[in-house]
N, C-alpha and C positions, 0 to 999 in steps of 0.2 A: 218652225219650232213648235216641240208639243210637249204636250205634259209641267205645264208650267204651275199647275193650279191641280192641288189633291185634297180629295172631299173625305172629312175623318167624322164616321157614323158615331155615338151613343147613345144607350137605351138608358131608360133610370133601373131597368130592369136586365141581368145575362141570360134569366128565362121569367115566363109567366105564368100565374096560374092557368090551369084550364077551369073557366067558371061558363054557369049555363049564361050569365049575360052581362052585358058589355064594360070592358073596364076601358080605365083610362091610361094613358102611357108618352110619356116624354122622350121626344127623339133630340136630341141635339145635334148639330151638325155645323160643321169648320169646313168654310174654304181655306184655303193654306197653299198660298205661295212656296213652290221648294224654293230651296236655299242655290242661290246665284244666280236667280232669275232675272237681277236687277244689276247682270252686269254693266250695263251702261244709262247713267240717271236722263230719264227723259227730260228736256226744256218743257217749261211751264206758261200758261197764259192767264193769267189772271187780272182779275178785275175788280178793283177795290172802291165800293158804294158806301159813302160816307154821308151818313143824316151831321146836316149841317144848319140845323133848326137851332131859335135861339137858347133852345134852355139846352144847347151844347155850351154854351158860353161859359168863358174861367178855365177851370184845371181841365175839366173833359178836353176841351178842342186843342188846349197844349201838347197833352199826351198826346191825344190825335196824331198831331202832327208829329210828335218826336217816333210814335208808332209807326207812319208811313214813314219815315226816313231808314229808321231800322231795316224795317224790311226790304227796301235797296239794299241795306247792305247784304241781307242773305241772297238774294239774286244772282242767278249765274249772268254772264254779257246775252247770253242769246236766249235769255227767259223775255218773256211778253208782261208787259202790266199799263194798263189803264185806272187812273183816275176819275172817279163821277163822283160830285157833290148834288145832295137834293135836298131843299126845304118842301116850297111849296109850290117851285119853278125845281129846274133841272140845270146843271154845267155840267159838259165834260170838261173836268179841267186840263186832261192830259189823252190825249187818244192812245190807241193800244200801240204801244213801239218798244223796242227794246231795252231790257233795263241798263244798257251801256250806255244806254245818253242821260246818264246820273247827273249832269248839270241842269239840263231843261229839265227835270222829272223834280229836283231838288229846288229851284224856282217855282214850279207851281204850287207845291206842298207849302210854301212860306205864302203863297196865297189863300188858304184854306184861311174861311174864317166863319162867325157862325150870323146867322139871317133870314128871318120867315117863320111858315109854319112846318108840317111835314105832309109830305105826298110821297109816300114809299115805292108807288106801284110808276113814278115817273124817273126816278133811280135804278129801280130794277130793268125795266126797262132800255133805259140808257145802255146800263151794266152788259146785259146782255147782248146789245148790239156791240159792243168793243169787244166781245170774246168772239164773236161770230169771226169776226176779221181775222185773227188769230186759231180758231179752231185747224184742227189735223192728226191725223191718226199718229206720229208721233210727238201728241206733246199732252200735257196732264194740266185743262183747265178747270178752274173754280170761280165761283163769286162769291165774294165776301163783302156783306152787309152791314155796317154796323148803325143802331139806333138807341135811342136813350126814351121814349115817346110813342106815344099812339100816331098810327096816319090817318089821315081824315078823306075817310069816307070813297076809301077805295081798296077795298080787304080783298073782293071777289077778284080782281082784277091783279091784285099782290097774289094770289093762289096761283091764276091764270098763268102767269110768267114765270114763277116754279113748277107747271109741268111743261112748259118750254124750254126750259134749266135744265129737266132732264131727259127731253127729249134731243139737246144738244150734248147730251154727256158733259155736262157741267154742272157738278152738284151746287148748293148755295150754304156755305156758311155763314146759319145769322147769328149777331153778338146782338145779344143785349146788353143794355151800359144801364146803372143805377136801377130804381125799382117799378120805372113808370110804364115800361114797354112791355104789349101786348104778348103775353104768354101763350096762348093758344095760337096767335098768328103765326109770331116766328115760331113753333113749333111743326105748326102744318107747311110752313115755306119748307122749313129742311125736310122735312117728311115726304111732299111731292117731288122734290127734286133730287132726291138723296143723296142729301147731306147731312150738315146736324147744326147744333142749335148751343149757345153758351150763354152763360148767365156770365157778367162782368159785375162785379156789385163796386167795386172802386173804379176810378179812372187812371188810378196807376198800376192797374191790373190790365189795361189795353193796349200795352207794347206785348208783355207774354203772350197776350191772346196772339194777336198780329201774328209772332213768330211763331205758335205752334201752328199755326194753317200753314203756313211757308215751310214749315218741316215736315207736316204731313203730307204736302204734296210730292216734297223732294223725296221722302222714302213708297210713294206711290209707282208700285211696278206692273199692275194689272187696272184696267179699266172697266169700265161699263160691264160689270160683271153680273150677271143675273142667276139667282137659283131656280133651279125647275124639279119638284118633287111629284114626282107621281105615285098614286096610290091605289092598292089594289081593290078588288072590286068589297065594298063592305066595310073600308076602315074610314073612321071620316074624319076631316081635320077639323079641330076646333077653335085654333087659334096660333098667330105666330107673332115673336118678340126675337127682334133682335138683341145677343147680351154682349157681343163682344165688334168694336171696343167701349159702346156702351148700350145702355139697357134701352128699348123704346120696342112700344108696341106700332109695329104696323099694319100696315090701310087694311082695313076689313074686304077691300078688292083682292088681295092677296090671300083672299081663299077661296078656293072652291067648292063645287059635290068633290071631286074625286082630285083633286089638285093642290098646291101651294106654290104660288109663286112671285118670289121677294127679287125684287132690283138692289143688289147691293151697290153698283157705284165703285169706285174706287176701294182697290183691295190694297194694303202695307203689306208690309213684310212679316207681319203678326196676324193678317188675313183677319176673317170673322168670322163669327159665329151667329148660330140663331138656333132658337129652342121654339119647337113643336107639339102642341098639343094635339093626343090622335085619340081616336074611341076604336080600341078592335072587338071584335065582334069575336061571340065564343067560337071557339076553335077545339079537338081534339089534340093532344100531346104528339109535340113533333117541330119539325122546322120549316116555315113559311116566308118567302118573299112579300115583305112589308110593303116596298117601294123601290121605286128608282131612285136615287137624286142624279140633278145633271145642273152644272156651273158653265154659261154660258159666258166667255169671256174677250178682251180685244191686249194686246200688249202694247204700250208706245213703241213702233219703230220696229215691232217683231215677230207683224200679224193678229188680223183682226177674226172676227167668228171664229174662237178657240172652244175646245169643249174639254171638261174632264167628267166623268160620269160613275158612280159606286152602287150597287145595289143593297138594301137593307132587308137585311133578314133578322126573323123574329124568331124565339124560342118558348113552346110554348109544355108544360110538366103537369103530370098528377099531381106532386107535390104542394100544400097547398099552402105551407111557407116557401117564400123563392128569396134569396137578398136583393139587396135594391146596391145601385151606383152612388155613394155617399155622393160623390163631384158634381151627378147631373141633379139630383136631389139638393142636395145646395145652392146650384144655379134655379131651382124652380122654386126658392123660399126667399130667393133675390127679387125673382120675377114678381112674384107674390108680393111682396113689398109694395117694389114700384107699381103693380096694376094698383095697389089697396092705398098708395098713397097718393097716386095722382086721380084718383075716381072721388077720392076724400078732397083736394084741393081747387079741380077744376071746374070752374063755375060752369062750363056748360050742364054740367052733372047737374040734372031735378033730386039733388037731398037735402032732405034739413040738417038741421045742428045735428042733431041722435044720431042719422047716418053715417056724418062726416068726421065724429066722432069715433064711432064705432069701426068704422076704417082704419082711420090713424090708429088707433091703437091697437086693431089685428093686424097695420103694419110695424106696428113696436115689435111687438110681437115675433111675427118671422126677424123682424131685422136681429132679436135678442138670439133668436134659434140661427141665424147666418154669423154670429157675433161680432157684429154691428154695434158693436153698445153705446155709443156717444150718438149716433144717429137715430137708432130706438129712445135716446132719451129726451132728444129735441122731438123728436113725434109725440111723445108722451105728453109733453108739455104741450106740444099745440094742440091735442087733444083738451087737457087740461084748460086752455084757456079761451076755446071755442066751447066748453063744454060750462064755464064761467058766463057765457054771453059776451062775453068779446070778441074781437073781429082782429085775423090774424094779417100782419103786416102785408103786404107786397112783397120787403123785403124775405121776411119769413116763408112766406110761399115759394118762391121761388127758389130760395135756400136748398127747402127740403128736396123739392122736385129735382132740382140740380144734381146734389149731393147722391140722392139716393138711383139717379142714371151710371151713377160712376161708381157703381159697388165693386169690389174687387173681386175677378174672375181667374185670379193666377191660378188656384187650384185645377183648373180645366186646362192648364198649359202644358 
């Protein structure tokens, strides 16, 4: 089977000026699932790692629990799922088996309770080992983490098992619950292991969660998909961000001198995107091969090492007005945003208040010119209120960063 995965080039530009020196220029670029590729829905393995530390205790571990039960009910009979609970010790409470034994799986989840501290990296862990039993080239597994809490004093180690996550083509989806969980951690878990990352701010917001992972796998028809952009001699990359189906910059590994290349992981039926920044080098008027792209892909159950591959040619004019792509120009005032507002909120970032400031509100900014307007106005304010000497929530952090991953990209559809 071929041709299941078609790569859809834009420029922000249909042609370029010709200037004596180096401009900049946005490629964007869609893998994309043709349409009926997914005539038969792969069986899933998943594995569900649940912080069961005490300040789970109350509403959080109810839902918990009415969330794992749910999601039995989305299960096909020959989908896979494992139970791991972790505070500061480890249980599997459930080994990886079929979700047709809804009685014993339905027994153990009424065991779920909460107790200890937290040790994340002995969960993951765990998690891991139960997918392994269950891995095969026809079935679409995940790990889904959820935490409410910082773990103690085992972060390198939590990293370490998300590039094992994706060197088993098992991305890790981590939830954060309430406001206390490390942000830059579960960030980088989903980031090495490609996946992604959700902000839960209520506990009766953690049945939804539960069930869109169990849906995003079920509409999952291509696997371990990898992009490979090659560039010709002189244009150099300068940065890549995934925007579709949400915004996030990735690993500074994923560039090279003359290269770009992103592990996307499981592709939908809405496939994804991701926007490139390039520097081309002056050129004479005329038509030039920009690049290769090549999508490097596996199908459940329909053939693994798939390839679709497009060439990117650039146009470059005397003319020394040229128009620009409204669609990819809007996606790179998205991108804009989130670089300006997550450089503004995350502590690893050496800025003071004036910097963090100054950010947030050149992401107000773009988000006003994307029209964004309720989200530029809550930046505005947090500018305002860091710019007051106050210290902006957890909650609030997190909010923003949330929010403004999930800007809307239908335009580009």
């Amino acid at each position: 089977m071929t041709g299941e995965v078609i790569i859809k080039p834009a420029l922000n530009r249909p042609r370029f000026p010709t200037l004596e020196s180096e401009q900049a220029a946005y490629l964007y670029l869609e893998a994309q699932p043709v349409a009926g590729v997914a005539a038969v829905q792969a069986p899933l393995n998943l594995a569900l790692v649940l912080d069961r530390s005490g300040s789970m205790a109350g509403q959080k571990i109810r839902d918990l629990r009415q969330a794992a039960r749910l999601t039995l009910d989305r299960l096909g009979p020959d989908d896979l799922v494992s139970l791991v609970l972790f505070d500061d010790n480890v249980d599997v409470l459930a080994a990886a088996r079929p979700a047709a034994d809804r009685a014993a799986l339905l027994a153990q989840i009424e065991r779920i309770d909460e107790r200890g501290g937290t040790q994340m990296s002995l969960g993951l862990q765990a998690g891991l080992a139960q997918l392994r039993a269950g891995l095969g080239p026809d079935r679409v597994s995940r790990l889904v983490l959820l935490t409410d809490g910082e773990t103690w004093d085992d972060e390198d180690r939590c990293r370490e098992l998300a590039q094992q996550a994706a060197a088993l083509g098992a991305p890790i989806t981590a939830l954060g619950l309430g406001d206390e969980w490390n942000q830059a951690l579960l960030t980088d878990l989903a980031d090495l292991s490609g996946g992604n990352w959700e902000f839960i701010d209520t506990p009766d917001r953690i049945v939804a969660a539960f069930q869109q992972v169990v849906v995003t796998m079920q509409r999952t028809v291509v696997t371990n998909a990898t992009l490979i952009l090659r560039l010709v001699r002189d244009v150099q990359p300068r940065g890549v961000w995934r925007v579709r189906p949400l915004i996030d910059r990735l690993s500074a590994r994923a560039v090279g001198e003359r290269d770009v290349q992103v592990a996307l992981g499981d592709l939908q039926s809405e496939g994804q995107s991701v926007l490139i920044e390039l520097s081309l080098p002056p050129r004479a008027p005329g038509d030039y091969r920009l690049a290769q792209a090549e999508v490097n892909y596996d199908v459940p159950g329909g053939g693994a090492g798939l390839k679709a591959t497009a060439d990117i040619i650039v146009t470059f004019t005397a003319d020394a007005a040229t128009a620009v792509n409204g669609a990819v120009m809007n996606t790179v005032e998205r991108v804009t945003a989130f670089k300006l507002m997550t450089r503004a909120l995350d502590e690893r970032e050496a800025a003071d208040a004036g910097q963090r400031t100054q950010r947030l509100r050149a992401a107000a900014t773009r988000l006003l010119d994307a029209g964004e307007i309720q989200l530029a106005q809550e930046a505005q304010a947090a500018a305002a209120q860091i710019d007051a000497g106050q210290t902006l929530s957890p909650h609030a952090t997190k909010r923003l960063v949330s929010a403004t991953r999930k800007l809307d990209m239908s335009d580009l559809g």
